[in-house]
C-alpha positions as MATLAB code, in Angstrom:
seq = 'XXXXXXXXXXXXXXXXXXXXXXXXXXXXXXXXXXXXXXXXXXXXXXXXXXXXXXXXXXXXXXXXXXXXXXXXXXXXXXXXXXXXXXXXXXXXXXXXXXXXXXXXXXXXXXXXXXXXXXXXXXXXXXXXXXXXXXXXXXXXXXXXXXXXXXXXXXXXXXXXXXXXXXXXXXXXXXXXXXXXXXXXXXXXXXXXXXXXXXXXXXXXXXXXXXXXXXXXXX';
ca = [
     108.057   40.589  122.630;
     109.689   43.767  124.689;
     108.505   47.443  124.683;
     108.707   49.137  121.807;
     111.657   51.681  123.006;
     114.195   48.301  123.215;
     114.044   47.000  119.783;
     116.343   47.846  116.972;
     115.182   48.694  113.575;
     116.204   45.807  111.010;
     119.063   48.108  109.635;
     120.601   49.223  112.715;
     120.433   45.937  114.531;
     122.028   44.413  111.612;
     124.852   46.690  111.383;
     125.727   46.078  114.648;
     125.249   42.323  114.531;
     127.386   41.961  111.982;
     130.414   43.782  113.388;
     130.420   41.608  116.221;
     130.169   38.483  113.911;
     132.940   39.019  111.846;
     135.446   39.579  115.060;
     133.972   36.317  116.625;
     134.281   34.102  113.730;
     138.101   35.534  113.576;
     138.580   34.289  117.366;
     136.565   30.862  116.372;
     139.971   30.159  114.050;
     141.594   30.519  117.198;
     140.813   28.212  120.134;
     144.057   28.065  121.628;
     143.131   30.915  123.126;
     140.482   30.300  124.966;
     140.322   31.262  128.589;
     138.011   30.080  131.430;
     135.010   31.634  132.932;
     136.221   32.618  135.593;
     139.515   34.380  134.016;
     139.823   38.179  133.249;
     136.395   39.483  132.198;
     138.546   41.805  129.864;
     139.043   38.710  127.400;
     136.984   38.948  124.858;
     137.012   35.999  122.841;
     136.538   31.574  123.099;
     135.829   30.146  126.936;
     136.645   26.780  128.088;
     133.281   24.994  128.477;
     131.547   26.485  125.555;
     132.442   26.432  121.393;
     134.735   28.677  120.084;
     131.617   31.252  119.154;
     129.176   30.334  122.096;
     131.966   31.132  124.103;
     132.806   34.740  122.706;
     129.465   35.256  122.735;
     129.279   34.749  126.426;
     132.471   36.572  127.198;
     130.688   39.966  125.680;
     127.501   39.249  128.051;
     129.515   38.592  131.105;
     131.629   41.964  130.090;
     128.103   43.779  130.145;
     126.403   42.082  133.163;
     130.069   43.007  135.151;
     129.556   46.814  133.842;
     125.282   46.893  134.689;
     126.081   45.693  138.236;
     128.269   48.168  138.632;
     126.072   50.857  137.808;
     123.642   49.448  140.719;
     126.224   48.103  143.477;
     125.157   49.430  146.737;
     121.440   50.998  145.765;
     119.156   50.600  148.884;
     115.256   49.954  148.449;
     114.616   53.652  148.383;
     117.230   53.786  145.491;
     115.589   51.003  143.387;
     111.968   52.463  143.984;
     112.666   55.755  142.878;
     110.120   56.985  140.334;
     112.028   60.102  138.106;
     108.691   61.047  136.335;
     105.077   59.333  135.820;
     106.530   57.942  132.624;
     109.549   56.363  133.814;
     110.477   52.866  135.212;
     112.508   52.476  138.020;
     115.670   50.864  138.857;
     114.524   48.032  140.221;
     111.594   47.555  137.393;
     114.726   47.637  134.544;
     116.450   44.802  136.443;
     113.687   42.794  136.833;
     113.517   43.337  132.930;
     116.814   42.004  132.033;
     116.239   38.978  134.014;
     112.908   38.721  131.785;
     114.362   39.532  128.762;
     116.985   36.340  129.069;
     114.208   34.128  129.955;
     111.938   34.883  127.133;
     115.133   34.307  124.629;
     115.305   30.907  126.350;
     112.196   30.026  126.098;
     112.554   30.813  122.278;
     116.169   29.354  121.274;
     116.050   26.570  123.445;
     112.483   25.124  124.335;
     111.194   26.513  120.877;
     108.311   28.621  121.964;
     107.593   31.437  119.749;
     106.828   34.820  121.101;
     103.159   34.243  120.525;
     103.081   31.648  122.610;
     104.602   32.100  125.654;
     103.559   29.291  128.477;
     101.471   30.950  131.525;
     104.223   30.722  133.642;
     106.212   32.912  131.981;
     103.414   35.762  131.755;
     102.487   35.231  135.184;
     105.902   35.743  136.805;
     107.677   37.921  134.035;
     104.935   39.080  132.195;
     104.402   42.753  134.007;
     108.734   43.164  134.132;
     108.631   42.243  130.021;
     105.987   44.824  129.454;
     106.961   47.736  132.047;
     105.528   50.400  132.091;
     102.259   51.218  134.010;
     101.595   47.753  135.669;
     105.478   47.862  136.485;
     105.173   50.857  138.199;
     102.364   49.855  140.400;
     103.660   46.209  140.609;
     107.362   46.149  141.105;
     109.024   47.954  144.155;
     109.462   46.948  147.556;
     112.742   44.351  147.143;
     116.168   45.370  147.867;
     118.931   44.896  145.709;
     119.394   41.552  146.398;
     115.904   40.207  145.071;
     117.061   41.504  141.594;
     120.133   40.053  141.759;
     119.155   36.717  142.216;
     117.034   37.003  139.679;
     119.250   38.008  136.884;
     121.950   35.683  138.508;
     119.358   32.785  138.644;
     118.566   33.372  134.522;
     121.818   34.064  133.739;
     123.520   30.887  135.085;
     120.257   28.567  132.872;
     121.051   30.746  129.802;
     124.998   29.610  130.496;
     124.125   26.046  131.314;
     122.466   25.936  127.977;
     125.232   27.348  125.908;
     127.327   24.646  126.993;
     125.189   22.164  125.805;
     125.473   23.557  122.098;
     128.032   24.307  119.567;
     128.134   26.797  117.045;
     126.132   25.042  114.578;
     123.346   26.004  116.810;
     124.155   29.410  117.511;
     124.413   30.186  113.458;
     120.809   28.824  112.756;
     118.416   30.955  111.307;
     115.339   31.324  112.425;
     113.408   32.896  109.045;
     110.177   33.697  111.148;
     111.594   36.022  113.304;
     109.892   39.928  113.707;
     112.645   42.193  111.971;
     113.636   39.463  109.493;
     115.801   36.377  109.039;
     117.611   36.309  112.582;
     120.229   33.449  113.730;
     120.443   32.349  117.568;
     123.568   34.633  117.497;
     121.939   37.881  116.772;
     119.232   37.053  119.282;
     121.609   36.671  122.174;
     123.696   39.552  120.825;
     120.756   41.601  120.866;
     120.392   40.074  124.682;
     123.671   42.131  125.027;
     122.892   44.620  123.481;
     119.752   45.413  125.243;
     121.568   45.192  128.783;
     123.998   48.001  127.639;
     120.707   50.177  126.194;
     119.284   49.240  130.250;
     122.262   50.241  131.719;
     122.141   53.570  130.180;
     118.973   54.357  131.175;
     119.704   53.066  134.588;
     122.775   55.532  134.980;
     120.567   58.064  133.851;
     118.083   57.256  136.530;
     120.593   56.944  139.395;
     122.301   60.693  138.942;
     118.619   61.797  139.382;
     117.729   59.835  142.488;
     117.343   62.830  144.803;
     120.508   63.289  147.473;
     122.858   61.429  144.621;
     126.497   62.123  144.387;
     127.855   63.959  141.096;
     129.913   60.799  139.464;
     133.258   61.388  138.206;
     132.481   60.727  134.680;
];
């Protein structure tokens, strides 16, 4: 499904989950509210375009997109290929991943494929940026920043087009065959979320270590 290191234990994810829940379904009881896409990405709460929860939902996952591409704006080729250890990915592998990651939760929540079985396209052109690691390594490098971007910009805007073409209904429905346990369409895309912020870390990480890099002023 991903590597190992990205998902949650049941408990943990849960936890989590169900924080961000509760304050959504308090902003679903207010629509008035809502605020467009394109308004301040420091909103967090209902979107015009979407259903009250879909749309806080997409307001935290445009908050963490905004905050990842930040972490990467202006990284050359050199940047992106830069290989910290024989056991690390690079830069440019990770965002490759996160495109990945929202197309295999597409695939799942809204053309019903299960994990098991995952049509060839996907494994042929997301397959080796799911699984990182080793074939990653050898496999992705060479693009500049752009090629990523378009790529996570690309998935993003099908995941988007396909929230607005459900309502919260959908996004509470549980899926009882999922790997950690009972799981709505919420906590999947949450946990979409989620994993972008564990990515980002590990791309910040990654970046203070590229040789020649600038001390940050955090």
């Amino acid at each position: 499904m991903f590597p190992a290191e990205c998902a949650p234990t049941r408990r943990h994810f849960l936890m989590k989950a169900a924080a961000f829940t509760t304050a959504a379904s308090g902003l679903a009881l207010v629509p008035e509210l809502a605020v467009s896409e394109e308004s301040d990405v420091n909103i967090i709460g209902p979107k015009k375009g979407y259903s009250p929860q879909i749309g806080t939902l997409v307001s935290m996952m445009t908050w963490m997109r905004k905050v990842m591409l930040m972490s990467v704006k202006g990284m050359s080729r050199k940047d992106l290929d830069y290989l910290f250890d024989a056991n690390s990915n690079t830069i440019g592998s990770l965002l490759m991943h996160l495109a990945a990651t929202d197309r295999i939760y597409q695939l799942n929540t809204f053309e019903a494929n299960t994990l098991k079985e995952l049509p060839a396209s996907y494994k042929e052109k997301w397959g080796v940026a799911m699984e990182l690691g080793e074939p990653a390594r050898k496999q992705i490098k060479g693009h500049d920043l752009d090629y990523y971007l378009n790529l996570l910009g690309e998935t993003r805007e099908q995941t988007l087009a396909e929230f607005r073409k459900r309502d919260d209904d959908w996004l509470l429905t549980v899926d009882k065959t999922w790997g950690w346990g009972p799981t709505n369409n919420y906590c999947k895309w949450f946990h979409v979320c989620e994993h972008e912020s564990n990515h980002n870390g590990q791309i910040k990480f990654l970046k203070k270590r590229i040789p020649g890099a600038k001390p940050d002023s955090e």
